[in-house]
C-alpha positions in Angstrom: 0.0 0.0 0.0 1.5 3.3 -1.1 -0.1 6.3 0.5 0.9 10.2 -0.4 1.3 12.9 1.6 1.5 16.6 -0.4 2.2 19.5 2.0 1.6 23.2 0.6 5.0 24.1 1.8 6.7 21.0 0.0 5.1 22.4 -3.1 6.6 25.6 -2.4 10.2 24.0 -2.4 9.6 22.1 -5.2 8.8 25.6 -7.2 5.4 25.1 -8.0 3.4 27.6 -10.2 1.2 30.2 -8.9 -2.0 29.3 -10.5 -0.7 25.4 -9.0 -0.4 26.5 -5.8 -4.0 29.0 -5.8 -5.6 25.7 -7.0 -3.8 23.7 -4.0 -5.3 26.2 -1.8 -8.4 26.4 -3.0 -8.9 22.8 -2.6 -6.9 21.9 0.3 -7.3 24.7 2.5 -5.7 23.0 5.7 -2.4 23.3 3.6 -2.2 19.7 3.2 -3.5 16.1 1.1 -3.4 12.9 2.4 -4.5 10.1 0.3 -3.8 6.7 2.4 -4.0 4.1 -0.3 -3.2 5.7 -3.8 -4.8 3.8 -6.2 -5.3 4.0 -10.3 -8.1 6.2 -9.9 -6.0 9.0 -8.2 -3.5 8.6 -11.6 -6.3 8.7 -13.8 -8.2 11.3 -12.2 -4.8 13.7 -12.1 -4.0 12.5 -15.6 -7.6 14.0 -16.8 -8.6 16.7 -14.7 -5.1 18.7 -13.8 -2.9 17.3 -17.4 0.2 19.4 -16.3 0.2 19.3 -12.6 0.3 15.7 -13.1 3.2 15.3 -15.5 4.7 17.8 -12.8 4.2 16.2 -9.8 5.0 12.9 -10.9 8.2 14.8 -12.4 8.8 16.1 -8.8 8.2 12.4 -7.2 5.5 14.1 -5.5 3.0 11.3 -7.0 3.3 7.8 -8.0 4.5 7.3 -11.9 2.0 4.8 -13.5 2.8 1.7 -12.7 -0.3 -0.3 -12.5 -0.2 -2.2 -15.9 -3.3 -4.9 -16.8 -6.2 -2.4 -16.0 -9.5 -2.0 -17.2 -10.0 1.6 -18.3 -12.6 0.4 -21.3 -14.6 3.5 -23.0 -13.1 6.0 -20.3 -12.9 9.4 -21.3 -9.0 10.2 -21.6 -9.2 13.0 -23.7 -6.0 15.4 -23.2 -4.9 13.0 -20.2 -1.2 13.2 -19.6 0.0 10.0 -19.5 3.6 9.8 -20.7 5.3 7.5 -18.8 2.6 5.2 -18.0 2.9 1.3 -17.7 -0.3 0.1 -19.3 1.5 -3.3 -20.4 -1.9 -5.3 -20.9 -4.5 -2.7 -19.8 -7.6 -3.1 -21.3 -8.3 0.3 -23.7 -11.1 -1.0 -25.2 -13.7 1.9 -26.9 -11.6 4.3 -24.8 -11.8 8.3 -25.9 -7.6 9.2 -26.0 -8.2 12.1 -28.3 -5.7 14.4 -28.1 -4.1 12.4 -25.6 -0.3 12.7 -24.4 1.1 8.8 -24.4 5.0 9.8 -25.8 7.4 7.7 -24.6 5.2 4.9 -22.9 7.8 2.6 -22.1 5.0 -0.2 -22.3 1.8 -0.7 -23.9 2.5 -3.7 -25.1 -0.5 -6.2 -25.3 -2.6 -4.1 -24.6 -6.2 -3.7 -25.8 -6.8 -0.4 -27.5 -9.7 -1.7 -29.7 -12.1 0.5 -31.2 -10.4 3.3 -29.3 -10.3 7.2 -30.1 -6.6 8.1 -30.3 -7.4 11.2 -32.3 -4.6 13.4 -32.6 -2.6 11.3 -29.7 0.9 11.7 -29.3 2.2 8.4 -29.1 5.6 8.9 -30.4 8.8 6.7 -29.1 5.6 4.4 -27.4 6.1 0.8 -27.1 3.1 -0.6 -28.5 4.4 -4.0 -30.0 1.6 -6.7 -30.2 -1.1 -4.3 -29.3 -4.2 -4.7 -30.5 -5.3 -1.3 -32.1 -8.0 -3.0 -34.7 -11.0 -0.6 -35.2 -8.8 2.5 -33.6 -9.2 5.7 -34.6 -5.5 6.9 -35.5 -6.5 9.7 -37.4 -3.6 12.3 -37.0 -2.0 10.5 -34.3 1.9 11.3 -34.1 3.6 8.2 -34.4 7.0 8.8 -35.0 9.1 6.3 -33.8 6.6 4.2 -32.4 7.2 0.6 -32.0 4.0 -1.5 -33.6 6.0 -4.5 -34.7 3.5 -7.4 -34.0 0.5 -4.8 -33.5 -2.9 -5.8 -34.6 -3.8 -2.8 -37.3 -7.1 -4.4 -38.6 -9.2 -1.9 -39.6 -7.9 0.8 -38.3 -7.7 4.1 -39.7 -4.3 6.1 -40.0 -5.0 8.4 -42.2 -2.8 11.8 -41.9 -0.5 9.8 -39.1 2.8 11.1 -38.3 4.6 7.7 -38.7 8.2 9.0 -39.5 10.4 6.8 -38.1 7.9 3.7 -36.4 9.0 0.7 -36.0 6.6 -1.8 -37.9 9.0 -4.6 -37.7 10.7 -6.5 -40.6 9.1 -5.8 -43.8 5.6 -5.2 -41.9 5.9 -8.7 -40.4 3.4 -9.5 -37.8 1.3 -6.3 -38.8 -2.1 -6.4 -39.6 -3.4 -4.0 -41.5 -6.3 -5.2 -43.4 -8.6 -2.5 -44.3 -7.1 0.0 -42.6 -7.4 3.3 -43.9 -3.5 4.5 -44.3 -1.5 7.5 -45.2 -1.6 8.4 -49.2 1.1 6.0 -51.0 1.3 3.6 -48.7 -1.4 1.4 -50.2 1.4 -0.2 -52.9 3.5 -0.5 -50.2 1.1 -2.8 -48.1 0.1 -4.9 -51.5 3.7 -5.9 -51.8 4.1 -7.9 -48.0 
């Protein structure tokens, strides 16, 4: 059991922002938070409501980094979360709004079940998603670049106008479906040929 403890004068040392710290105060007017068991829904909650204080504080150490891996977070509302840096190795995604979502860097998503979900505009570049199953996403101007989807499931998925500079599909598409997925303008002949 982890529990956190945020103090308004440890906030102070850590150089938080006005408008952070008027929030702080406004919500915690004793000066202080205690949350005795933190749990997913604290990360989640952060990631959604307060994007940047929660890339802050877990920057500061003042809050857990993700680390909860095989959850179910199917059709929740992610929009705009800020979740670089999670470990959703096997979470279940499933119908889940990401749109505009910050995933860059996720050091592992892999396996997990983004089916039929909204990634919109998500930045997912440099995000381990090898043998994910992203049939029926919504890619649609997601940033890519340097993504790893070698094994990832691409079935019907739509890519069109994703930043995929750089991803890593594995060898010679190997392993990736992509069977009616709506792609990027000249990769159809490139598909054809593997």
């Amino acid at each position: 059991m982890l529990s956190v403890k945020i103090t308004r004068s440890e906030l102070i040392e850590h150089e938080i922002c006005a408008k952070g710290l008027a929030k702080f105060d406004e919500l915690y007017p004793s000066g202080e938070v205690f949350i005795p068991e933190w749990k997913l829904c604290h990360s989640v909650c952060l990631a959604k409501w307060w994007p940047r204080a929660a890339s802050w504080a877990r920057a500061e150490g003042l809050v857990p980094a993700f680390a909860h891996g095989a959850v179910n977070l199917a059709g929740a509302d992610l929009s705009e979360a800020h979740l670089s840096g999670a470990d959703l190795w096997a979470a279940d995604l499933s119908g889940a709004n990401l749109s505009e979502a910050h995933l860059s860097g996720l050091p592992c998503a892999a396996s997990a079940n983004l089916f039929g979900a909204c990634l919109f505009g998500a930045d997912l570049s440099w995000a381990d998603l090898s043998g994910t199953n992203l049939s029926e996403a919504t890619l649609f101007k997601a940033k890519l670049v340097g993504a790893d989807l070698s094994e990832a499931d691409l079935r019907n998925a739509n890519l069109s106008g994703a930043k995929l500079s750089g991803a890593n599909f594995g060898i010679g598409l190997s392993g990736v479906n992509l069977l009616g997925a709506q792609l990027p303008d000249g990769w159809e002949a490139l598909v054809v040929r593997f």
